[in-house]
C-alpha positions in Angstrom: -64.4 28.7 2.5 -65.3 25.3 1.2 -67.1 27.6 -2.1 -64.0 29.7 -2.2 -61.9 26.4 -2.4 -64.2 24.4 -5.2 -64.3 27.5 -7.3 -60.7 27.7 -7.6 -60.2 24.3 -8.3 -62.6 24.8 -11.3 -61.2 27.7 -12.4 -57.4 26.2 -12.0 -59.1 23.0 -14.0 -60.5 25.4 -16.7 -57.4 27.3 -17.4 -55.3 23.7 -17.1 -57.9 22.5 -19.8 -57.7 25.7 -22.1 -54.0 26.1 -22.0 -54.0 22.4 -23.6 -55.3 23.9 -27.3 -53.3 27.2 -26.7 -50.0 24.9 -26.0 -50.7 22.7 -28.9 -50.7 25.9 -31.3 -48.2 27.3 -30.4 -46.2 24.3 -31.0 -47.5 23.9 -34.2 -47.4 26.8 -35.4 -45.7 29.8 -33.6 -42.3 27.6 -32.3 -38.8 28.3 -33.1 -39.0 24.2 -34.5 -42.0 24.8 -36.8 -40.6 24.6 -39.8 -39.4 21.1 -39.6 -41.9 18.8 -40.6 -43.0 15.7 -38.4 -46.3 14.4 -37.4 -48.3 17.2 -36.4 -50.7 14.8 -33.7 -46.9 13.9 -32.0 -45.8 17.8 -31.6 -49.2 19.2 -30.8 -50.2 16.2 -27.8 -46.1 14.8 -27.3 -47.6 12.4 -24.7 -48.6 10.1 -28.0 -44.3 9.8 -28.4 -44.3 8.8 -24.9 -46.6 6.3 -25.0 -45.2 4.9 -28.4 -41.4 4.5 -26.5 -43.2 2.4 -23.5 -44.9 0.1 -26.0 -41.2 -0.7 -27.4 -42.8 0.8 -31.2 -40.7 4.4 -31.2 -37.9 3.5 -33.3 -40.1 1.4 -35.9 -42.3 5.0 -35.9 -39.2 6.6 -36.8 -37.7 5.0 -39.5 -41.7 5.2 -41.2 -41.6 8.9 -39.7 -38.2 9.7 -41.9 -39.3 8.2 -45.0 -42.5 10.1 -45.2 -41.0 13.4 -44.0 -37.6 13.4 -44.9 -34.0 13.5 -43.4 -35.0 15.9 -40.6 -37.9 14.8 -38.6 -39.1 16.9 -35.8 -41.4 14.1 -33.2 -41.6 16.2 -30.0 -42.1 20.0 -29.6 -38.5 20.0 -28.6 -37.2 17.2 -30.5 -35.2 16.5 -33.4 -33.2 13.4 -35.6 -31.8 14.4 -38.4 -30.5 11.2 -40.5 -27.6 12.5 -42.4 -23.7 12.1 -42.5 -23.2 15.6 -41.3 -25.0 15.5 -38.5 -23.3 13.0 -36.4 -20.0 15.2 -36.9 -22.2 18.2 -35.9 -24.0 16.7 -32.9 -21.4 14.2 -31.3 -18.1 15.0 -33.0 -15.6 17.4 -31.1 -16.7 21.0 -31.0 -15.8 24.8 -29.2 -19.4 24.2 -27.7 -19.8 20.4 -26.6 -23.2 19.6 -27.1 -24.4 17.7 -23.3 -26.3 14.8 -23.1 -29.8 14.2 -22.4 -29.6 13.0 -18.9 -32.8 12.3 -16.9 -32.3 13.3 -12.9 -33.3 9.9 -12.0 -31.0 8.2 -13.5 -27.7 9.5 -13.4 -24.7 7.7 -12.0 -21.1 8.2 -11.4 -20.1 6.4 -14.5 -18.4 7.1 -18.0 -21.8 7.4 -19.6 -23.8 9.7 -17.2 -20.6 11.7 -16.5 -19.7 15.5 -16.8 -17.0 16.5 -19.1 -14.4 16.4 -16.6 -15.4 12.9 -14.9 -15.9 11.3 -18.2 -12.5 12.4 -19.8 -10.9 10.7 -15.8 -13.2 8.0 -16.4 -12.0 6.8 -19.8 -8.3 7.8 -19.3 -8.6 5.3 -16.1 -10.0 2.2 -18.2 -7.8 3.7 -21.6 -4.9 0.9 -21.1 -7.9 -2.5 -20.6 -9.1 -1.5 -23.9 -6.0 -0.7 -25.5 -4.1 -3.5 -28.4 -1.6 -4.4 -25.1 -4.5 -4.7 -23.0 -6.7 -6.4 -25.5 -3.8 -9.1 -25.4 -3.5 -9.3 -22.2 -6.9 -10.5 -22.3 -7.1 -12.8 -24.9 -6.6 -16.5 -22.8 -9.0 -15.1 -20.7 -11.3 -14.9 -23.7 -10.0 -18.4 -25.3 -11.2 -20.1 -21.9 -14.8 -19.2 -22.3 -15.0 -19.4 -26.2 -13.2 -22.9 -25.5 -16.6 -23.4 -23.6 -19.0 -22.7 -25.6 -17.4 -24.8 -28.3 -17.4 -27.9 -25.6 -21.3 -27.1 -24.9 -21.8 -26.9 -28.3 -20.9 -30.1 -29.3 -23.1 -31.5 -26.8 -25.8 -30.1 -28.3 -25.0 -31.3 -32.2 -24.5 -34.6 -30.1 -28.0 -34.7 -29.2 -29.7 -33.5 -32.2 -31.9 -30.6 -30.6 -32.5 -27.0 -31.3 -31.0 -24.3 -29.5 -31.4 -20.4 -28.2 -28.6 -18.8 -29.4 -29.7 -15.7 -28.0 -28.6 -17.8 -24.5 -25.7 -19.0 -25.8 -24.2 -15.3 -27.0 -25.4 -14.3 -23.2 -24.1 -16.8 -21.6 -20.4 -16.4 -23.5 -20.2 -12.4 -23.7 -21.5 -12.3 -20.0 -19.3 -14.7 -18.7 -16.5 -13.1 -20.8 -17.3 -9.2 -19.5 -18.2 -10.4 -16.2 -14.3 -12.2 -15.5 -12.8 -9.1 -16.8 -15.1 -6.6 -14.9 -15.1 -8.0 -11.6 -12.2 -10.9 -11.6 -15.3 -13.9 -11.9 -17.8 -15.2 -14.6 -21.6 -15.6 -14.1 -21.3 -18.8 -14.3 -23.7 -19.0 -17.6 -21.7 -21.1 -19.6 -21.0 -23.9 -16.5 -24.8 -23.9 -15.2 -26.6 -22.6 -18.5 -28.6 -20.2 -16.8 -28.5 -16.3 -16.5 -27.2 -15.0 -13.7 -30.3 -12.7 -12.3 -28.4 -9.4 -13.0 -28.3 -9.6 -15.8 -31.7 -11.4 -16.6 -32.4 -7.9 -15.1 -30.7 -5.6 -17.4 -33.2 -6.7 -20.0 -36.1 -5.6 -17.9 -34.1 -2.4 -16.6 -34.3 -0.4 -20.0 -38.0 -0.9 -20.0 -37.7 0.7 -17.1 -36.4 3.1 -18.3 -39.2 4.2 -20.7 -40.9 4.7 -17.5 -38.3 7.1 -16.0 -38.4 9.0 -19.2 -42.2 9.3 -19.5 -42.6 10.1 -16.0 -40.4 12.9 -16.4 -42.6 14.7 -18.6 -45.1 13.4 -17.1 -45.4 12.7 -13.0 -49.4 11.5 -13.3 -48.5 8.8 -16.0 -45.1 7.9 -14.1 -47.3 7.5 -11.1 -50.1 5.2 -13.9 -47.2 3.1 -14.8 -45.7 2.3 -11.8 -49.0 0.3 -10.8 -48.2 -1.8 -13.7 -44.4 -2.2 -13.1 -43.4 -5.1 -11.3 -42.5 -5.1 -8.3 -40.0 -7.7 -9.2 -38.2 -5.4 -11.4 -37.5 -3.0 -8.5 -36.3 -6.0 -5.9 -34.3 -7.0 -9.0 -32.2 -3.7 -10.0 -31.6 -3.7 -6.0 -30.1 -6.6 -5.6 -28.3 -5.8 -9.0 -26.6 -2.9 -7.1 -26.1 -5.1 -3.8 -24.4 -8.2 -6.0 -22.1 -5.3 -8.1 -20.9 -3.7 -4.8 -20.2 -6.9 -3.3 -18.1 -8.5 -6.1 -16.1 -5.5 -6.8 -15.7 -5.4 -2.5 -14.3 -8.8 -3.3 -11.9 -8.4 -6.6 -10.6 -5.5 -4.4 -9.8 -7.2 -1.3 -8.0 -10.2 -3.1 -4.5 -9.2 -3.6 -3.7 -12.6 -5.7 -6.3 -11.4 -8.5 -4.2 -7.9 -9.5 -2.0 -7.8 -12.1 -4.2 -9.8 -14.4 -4.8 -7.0 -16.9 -8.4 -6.9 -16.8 -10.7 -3.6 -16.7 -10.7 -3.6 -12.5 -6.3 -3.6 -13.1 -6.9 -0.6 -15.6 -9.4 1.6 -13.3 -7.0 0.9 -10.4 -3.7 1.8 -11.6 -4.6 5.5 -10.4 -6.3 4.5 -6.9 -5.2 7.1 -4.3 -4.4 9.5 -6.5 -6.1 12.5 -7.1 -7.6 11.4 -10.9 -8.3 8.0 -9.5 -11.6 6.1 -9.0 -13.3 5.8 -5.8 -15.0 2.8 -4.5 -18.8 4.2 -5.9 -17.7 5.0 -8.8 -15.7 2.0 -9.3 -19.0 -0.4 -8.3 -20.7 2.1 -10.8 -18.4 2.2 -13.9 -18.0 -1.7 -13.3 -21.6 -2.3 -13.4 -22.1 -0.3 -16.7 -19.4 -2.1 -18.4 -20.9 -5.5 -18.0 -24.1 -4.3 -19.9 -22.1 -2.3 -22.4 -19.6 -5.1 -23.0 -22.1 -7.8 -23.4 -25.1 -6.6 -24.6 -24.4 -5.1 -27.9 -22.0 -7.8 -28.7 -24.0 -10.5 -27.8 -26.5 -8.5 -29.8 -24.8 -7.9 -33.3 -23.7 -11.9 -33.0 -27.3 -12.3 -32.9 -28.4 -10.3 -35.8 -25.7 -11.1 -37.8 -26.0 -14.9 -37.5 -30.0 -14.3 -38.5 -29.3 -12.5 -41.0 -26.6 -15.0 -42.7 -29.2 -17.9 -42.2 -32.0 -16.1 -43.3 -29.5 -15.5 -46.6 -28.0 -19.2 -47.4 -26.0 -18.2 -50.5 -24.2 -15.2 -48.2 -23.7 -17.8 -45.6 -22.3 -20.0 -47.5 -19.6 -17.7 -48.3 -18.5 -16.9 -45.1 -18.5 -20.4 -44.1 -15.7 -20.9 -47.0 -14.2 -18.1 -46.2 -13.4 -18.9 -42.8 -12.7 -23.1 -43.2 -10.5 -21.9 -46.4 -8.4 -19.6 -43.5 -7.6 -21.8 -41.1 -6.4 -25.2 -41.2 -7.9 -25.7 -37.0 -10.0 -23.8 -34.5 -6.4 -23.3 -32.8 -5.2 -20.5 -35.6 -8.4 -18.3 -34.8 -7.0 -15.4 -32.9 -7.9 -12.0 -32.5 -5.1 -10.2 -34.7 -5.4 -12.7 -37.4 -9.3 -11.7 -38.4 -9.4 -8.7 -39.5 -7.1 -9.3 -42.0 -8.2 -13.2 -43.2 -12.1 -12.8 -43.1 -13.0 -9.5 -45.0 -16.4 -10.9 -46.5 -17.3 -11.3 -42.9 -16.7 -8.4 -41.9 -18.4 -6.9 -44.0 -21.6 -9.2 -43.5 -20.3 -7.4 -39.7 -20.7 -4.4 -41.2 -24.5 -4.7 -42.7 -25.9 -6.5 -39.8 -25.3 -3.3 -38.1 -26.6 -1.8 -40.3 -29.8 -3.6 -40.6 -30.0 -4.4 -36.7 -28.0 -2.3 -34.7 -27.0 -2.9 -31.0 -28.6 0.7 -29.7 -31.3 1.6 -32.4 -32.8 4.9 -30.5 -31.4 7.8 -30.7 -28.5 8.9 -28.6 -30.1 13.0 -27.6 -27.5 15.8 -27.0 -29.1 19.5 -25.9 -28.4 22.3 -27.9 -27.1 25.3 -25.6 -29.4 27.6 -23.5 -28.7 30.6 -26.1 -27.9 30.9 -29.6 -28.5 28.7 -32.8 -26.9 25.9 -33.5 -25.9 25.1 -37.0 -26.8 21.2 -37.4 -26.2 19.6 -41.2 -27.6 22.7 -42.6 -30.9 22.9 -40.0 -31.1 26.0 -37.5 -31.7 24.3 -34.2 -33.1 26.5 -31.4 -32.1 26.6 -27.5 -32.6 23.7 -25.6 -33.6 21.3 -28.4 -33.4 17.5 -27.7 -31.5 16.7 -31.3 -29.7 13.9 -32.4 -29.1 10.9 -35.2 -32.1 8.1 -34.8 -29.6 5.2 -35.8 -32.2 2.9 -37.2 -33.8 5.5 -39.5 -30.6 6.6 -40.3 -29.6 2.9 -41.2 -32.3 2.0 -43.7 -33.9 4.7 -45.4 -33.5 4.6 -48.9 -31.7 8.0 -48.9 -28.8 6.7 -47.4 -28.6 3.5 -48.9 -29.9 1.3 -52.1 -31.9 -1.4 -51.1 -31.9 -0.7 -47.6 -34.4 -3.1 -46.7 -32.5 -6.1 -47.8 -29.0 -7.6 -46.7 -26.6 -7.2 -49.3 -22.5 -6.9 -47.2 -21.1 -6.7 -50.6 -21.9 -3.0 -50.3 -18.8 -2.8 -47.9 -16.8 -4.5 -50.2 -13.8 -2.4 -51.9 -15.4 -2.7 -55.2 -18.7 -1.4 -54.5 -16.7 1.8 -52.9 -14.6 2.5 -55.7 -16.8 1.0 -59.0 -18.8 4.1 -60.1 -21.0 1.1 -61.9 -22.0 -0.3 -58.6 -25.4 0.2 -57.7 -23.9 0.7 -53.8 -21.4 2.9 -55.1 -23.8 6.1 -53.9 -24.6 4.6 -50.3 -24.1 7.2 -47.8 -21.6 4.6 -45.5 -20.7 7.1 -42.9 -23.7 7.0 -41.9 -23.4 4.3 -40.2 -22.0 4.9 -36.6 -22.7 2.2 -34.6 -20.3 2.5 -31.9 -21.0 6.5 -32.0 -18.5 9.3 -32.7 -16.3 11.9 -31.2 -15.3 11.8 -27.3 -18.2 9.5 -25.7 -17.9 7.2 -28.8 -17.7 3.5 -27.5 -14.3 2.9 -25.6 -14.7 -0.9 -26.5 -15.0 -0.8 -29.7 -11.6 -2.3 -30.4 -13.1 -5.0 -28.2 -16.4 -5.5 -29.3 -15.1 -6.0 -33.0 -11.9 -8.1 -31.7 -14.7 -10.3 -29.8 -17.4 -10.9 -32.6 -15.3 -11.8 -35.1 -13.4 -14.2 -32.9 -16.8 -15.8 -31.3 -18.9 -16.0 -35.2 -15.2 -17.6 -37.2 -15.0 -19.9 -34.3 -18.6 -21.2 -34.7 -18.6 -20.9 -38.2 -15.5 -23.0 -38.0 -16.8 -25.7 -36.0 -20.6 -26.2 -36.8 -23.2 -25.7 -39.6 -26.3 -24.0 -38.5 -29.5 -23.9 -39.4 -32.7 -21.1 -39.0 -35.6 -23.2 -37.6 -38.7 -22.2 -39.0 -40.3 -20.6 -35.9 -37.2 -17.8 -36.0 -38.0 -16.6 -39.3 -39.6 -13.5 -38.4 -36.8 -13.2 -35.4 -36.4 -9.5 -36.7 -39.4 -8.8 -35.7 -39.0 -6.9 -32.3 -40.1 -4.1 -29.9 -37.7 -1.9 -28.6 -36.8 0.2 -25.7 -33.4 1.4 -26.0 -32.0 -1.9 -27.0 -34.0 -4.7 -28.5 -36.3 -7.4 -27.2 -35.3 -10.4 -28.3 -37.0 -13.0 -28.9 -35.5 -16.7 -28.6 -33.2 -17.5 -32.1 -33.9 -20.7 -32.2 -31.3 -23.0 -34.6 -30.2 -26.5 -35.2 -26.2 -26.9 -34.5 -24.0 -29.7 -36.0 -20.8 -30.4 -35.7 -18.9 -29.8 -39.6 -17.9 -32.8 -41.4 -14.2 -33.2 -42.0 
């Protein structure tokens, strides 16, 4: 018996070993995807793409992957970005056939991003009014109150003549901010200048993530990598969950806190009706909004304020613009932005562009039968497809100098002078907040927030890169980016 047994786990180890060459052919060569190019190594072993995303170095492969093989790029046997305009209508704009997300098992939730169809579209309707001009006004002292803050700490900073994080100081603000309007209290960064520990843990969680991903290919390497994973990361996301649960237990129980127009007054106008929100999926959407809300804008206001120092001439100019606007920090509001400080909006625009919030690729599946028609490509069944955002962001068939930060490409001008040497750029490619029915439902927010947040410091304070942040850029990723400190010197303006 014991013979019987050891023979078959040769033979099963033999035919495991051989199907390992046969696999890899096929994908090369015989595959529905074979005729879009990509690295032949990634398609024929796609562990190697696996192993790239853990190390945080996908996104940088893909952006060198798109300029060496074009605008379609196929890095998986079942996996596609295709980096032109047309494809972000065809992949995440409204269609007959909805293309579904890529949703791993182990990581879906009863929130507006991991939702089906039905849920998301209840989901969004219920926050719809928080995010909407009234709402966004509603909001606004709440906002004032923490940017008032961060002014105060600030100064206290140019007072004493030291260098700063402003990584922490974007965190602390946008957390705060998010955190008062998700669950009716701030995280108290701004008061005790430290980060709250859920969210130090939503850096760590999309690391994490990689993980999930990998070991859903893969179960032996999940089972690898979770002897490396920390067990504080686990204890973390759990108390995470615990702390979100709790707080939103709390918002809902005080009766004094409704009425205040923030996102828990907008998920709850519905409660007890059919279409309403239950407790779970309140706690869930609740949690997701204080990483969506923050996050990225905490993020852009990062990039964008390396970029301008990194730039001096481009700062500069949006440091008149915005003094030459307003006569006191008092006049800075949210509606009066978008229409006095177009040169930073556009310096907005290309620090997007350059370092954008989400820089992976957002996958959708193609349907179970049938071709799907995507910017001109014939996509097979159950293709992982989408637009790698930081490939599609700088590669020079998109845009002229796409390596350097130049926002007067978003200027009028450069649209509409055929002499321009941005008059070509291919702008719609751009799409950081996404397209089509999961688009970002805060984008009005986001914008309304960063704008407020940079005119206000630009307003108030000269900065300065300090030479150990010059290569701040520099970064791993894994889903978002890992940021490393953005360290300046802050002084308060002369009058």
């Amino acid at each position: 018996m014991t013979v019987l047994l050891l023979q078959a786990a040769i033979l099963a180890a033999a035919i495991y070993v051989l199907s390992i060459p046969v696999q890899a052919f096929y994908n090369l060569y015989i595959h529905p995807l074979s005729k879009i190019p990509g690295p032949k190594l990634w398609i024929a072993f796609p562990i190697l793409g696996q192993i790239a995303r853990v190390r945080g170095v996908l996104d940088a492969y893909m952006c060198e992957l798109h300029r060496t093989y074009g605008e379609a790029v196929r890095y998986g046997p079942d996996e596609v970005s295709i980096i032109t305009e047309q494809a972000w209508r065809d992949i995440y704009d409204h269609r007959p056939n909805q293309l579904e997300r890529n949703i791993l098992s182990t990581t879906r939730r009863p929130d507006i991003f991991d939702a089906n169809e039905i849920d998301h579209d209840r989901y969004r309707k219920a926050m719809s009014h928080a995010f909407s001009p009234k709402g966004l006004q509603e909001q606004e002292p709440i906002v004032k109150g923490y940017l008032d803050m961060l002014i105060e700490r600030l100064n206290q900073v140019a007072v004493k003549g030291e260098k700063t994080d402003m990584v922490q100081w974007y965190n602390f603000t946008l957390f705060d901010i998010i955190g008062d309007l998700a669950f009716g209290q701030s995280f108290g960064g701004l008061r005790d200048q430290v980060l709250h520990f859920s969210i130090s843990f939503t850096f760590e969680a999309f690391k994490l993530l990689t993980y999930l991903e990998a070991g859903a290919r893969y179960p032996l390497l999940l089972k690898l990598l979770e002897l490396f994973t920390p067990k504080s990361i686990i204890e973390a996301r759990n108390r995470k969950e615990e702390h979100a649960e709790a707080t939103v237990k709390r918002r809902l129980e005080n009766g004094s806190m409704h009425g205040r127009g923030d996102f828990m007054d907008a998920m709850l106008r519905n409660r007890g009706k059919p279409q309403g929100l239950t407790d779970r999926e309140l706690i869930a959407n609740a949690s997701t909004l204080i990483t969506a809300g923050s996050e990225t804008t905490a993020t852009i206001l990062c990039g964008t304020t390396y970029w301008l120092l990194r730039t001096p001439d481009i700062y500069e100019k949006v440091v008149k613009e915005v003094r030459s606007a307003y006569n006191s920090d008092s006049e800075i509001l949210m509606n009066t932005t978008i229409t006095r400080l177009p040169f930073m909006i556009a310096c907005f625009q290309e620090a997007f562009r350059l370092y954008p919030p989400v820089p992976s690729c957002l996958q959708r599946v193609t349907p179970e039968t049938g071709i799907t028609r995507i910017s001109g490509y014939d996509i097979p069944p159950n293709t992982k497809v989408g637009v790698h955002a930081l490939a599609a962001y700088t590669d020079p068939k998109n845009w002229h100098n796409p390596d350097q930060f130049l926002p007067e490409r978003w200027l009028p001008e450069a649209r509409n002078d055929q002499s321009s040497p941005y008059y070509n750029d291919r702008r719609s490619t751009l799409q950081p907040f996404s397209v089509g029915p999961r688009s970002c439902i805060g984008r009005n927010m986001a914008e309304q927030e960063m704008r407020l947040i940079l005119a206000r410091l630009l307003w108030n304070f000269d900065l300065e890169l300090c030479l150990e942040s010059n290569n701040w850029k520099d970064q791993k990723t894994h889903y978002l980016w890992e940021k490393h400190p953005l360290m300046c010197k802050v002084k308060s303006r002369a009058f």
